[in-house]
C-alpha positions as CSV (number, residue, x, y, z in Angstrom):
1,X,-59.3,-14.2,1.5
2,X,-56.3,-16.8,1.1
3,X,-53.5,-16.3,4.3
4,X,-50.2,-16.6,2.5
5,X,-48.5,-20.0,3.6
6,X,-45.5,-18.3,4.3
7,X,-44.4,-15.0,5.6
8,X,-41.5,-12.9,6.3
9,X,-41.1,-12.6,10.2
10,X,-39.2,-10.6,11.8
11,X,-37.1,-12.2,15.5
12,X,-39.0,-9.8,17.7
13,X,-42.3,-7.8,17.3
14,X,-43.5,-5.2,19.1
15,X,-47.3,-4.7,20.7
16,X,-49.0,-1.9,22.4
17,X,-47.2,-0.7,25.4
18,X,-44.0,-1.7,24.8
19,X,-44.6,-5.4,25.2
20,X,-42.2,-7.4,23.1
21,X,-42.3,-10.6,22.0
22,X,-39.7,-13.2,21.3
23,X,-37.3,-16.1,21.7
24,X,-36.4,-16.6,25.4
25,X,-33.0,-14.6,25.8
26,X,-30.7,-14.6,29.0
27,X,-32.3,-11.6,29.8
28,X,-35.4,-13.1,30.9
29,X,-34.4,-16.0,32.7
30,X,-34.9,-15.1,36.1
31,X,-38.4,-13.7,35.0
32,X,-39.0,-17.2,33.1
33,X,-38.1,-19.0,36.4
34,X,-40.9,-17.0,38.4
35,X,-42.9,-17.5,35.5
36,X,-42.3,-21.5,36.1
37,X,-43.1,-21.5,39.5
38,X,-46.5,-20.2,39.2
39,X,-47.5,-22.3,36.1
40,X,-46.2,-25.2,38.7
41,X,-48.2,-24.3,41.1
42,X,-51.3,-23.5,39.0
43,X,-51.3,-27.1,37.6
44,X,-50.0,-28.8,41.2
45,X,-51.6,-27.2,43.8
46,X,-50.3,-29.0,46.8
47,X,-46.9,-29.0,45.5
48,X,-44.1,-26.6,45.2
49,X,-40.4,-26.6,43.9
50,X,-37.4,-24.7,44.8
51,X,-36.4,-21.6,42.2
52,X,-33.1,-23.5,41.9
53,X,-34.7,-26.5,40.6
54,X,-37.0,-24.5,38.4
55,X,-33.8,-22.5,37.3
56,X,-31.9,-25.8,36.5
57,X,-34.8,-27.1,34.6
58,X,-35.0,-23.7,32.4
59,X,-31.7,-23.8,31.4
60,X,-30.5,-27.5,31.6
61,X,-33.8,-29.2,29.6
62,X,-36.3,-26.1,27.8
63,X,-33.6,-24.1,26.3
64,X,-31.1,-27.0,26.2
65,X,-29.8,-26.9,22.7
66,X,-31.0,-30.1,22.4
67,X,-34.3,-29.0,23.5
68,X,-37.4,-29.9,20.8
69,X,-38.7,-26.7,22.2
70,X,-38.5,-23.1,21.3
71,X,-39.9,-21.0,24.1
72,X,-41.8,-17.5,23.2
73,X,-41.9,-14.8,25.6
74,X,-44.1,-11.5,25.6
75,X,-41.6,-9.3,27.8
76,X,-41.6,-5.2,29.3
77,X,-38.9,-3.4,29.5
78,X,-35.8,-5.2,31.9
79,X,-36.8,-9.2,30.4
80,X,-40.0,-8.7,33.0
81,X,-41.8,-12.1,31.2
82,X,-45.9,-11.3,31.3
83,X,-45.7,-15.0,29.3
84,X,-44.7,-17.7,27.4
85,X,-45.5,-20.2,24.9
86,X,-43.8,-23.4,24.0
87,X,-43.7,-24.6,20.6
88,X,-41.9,-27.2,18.7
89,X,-42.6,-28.9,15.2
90,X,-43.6,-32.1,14.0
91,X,-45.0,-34.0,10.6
92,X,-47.9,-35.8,9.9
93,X,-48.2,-39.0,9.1
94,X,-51.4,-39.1,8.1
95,X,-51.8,-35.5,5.7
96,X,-48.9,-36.3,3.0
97,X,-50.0,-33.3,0.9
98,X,-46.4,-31.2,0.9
99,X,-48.3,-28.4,1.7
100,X,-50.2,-29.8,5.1
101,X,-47.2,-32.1,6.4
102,X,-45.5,-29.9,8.5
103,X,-47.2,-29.2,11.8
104,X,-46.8,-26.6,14.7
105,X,-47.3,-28.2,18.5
106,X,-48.1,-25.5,21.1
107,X,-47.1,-27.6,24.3
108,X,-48.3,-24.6,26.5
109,X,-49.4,-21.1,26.6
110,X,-49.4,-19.7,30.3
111,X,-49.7,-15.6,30.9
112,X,-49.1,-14.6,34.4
113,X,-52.2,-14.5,36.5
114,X,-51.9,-10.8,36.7
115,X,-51.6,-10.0,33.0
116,X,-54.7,-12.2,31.6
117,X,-56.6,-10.6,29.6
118,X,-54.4,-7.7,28.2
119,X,-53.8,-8.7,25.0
120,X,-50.1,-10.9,25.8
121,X,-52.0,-14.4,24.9
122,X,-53.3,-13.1,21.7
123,X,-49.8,-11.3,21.2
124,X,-48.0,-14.6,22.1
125,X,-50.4,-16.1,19.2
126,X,-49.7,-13.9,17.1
127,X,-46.2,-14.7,17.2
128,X,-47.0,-18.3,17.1
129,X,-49.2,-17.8,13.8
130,X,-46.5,-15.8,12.1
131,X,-43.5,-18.4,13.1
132,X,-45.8,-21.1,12.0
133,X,-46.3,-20.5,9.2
134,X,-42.9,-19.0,7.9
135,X,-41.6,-22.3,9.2
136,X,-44.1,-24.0,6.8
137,X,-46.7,-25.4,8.9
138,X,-49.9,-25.7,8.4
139,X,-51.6,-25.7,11.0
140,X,-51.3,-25.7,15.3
141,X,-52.8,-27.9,17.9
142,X,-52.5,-28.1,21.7
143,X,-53.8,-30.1,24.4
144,X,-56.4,-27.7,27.1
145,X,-57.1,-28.6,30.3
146,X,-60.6,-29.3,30.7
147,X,-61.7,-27.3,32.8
148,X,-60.4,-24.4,31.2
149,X,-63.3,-23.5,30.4
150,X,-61.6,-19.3,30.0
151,X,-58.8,-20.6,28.0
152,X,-61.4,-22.4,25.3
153,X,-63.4,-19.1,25.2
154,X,-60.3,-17.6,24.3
155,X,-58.8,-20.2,21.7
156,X,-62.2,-20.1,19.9
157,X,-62.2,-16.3,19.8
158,X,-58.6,-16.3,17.8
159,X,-60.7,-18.5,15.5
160,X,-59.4,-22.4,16.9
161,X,-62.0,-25.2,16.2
162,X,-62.1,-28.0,19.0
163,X,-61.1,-31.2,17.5
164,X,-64.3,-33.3,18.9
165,X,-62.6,-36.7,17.6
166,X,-59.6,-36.9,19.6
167,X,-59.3,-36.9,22.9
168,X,-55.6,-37.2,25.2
169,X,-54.3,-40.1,26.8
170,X,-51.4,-40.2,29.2
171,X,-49.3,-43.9,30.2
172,X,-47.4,-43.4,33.3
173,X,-45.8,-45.2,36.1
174,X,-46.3,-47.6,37.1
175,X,-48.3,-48.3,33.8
176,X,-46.0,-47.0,32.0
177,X,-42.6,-49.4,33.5
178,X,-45.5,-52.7,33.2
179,X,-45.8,-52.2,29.8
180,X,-42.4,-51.2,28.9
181,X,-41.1,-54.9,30.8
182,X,-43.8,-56.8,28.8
183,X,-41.5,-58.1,26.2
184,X,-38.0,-59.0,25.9
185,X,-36.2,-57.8,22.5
């Protein structure tokens, strides 16, 4: 069965128990900020950051409207955010076919530690799938954490391959500033 390359999608969708899913919305900002805290904390153990700061970075940098990103919420009733996702889109350089160029980039998929494994990461996907695709794209990749090894189990049950050739770097300080003063223009 061919998947239509694009489709009509509607802003919002509703899933089973009144769980909505969307574009981030003032109404869920204070949610999205909680939300923040304890994807912080579940990637920095021994670090925490103050609500204002996470607030600040909400507002002033994801939903910026210079912001690359689009963030994806699966929200109950009064903006109460179960999770998120955080997409943006990008071309290849290396698939010129004008039907593979455009690309989707999931930069994260985090569900509140209480609500895994209710159905918001697959509704969240969902979402993702349909945007993707009306937006042209023809496919979506994402970085996991290693040793998520419950996240993989659930990537490959929505059907995602594991790229086995690539793997992810990262340049940072004080890498990063060395390599940056190695020439002068």
């Amino acid at each position: 069965m061919k998947l239509p390359t694009r489709v009509h999608l509607a802003q919002t969708f509703c899933v089973a128990s009144q769980m909505q899913v969307q574009l981030a919305s003032d109404i869920h900002h204070q949610s999205l900020v909680e939300l923040l805290l304890e994807l912080h904390g579940y990637y920095n153990e021994k670090s925490s950051v103050s609500e204002d700061m996470a607030r600040a970075y909400l507002v002033d940098t994801l939903l910026a409207p210079d912001s690359p990103l689009q963030l994806v919420v699966a929200s109950r009733g009064g903006g109460i955010v179960l999770g998120f996702a955080a997409i943006s889109y990008t071309y290849s350089l290396v698939d010129l076919a004008p039907d593979r160029r455009r690309q989707c980039w999931l930069k994260e998929l985090y569900v509140r530690s209480a609500e895994r494994g209710t159905g918001v990461g697959r509704a969240l996907m969902v979402w993702v799938a349909r945007h993707a695709l009306a937006h042209g794209c023809s496919r979506i990749d994402w970085p996991v954490k290693a040793s998520n090894v419950r996240g993989m189990a659930f990537y490959e049950r929505l059907g995602a391959a594991r790229v086995e050739d690539r793997l992810s770097y990262r340049l940072a300080e004080p890498c990063l500033g060395h390599l940056a003063a190695e020439y002068t223009m």
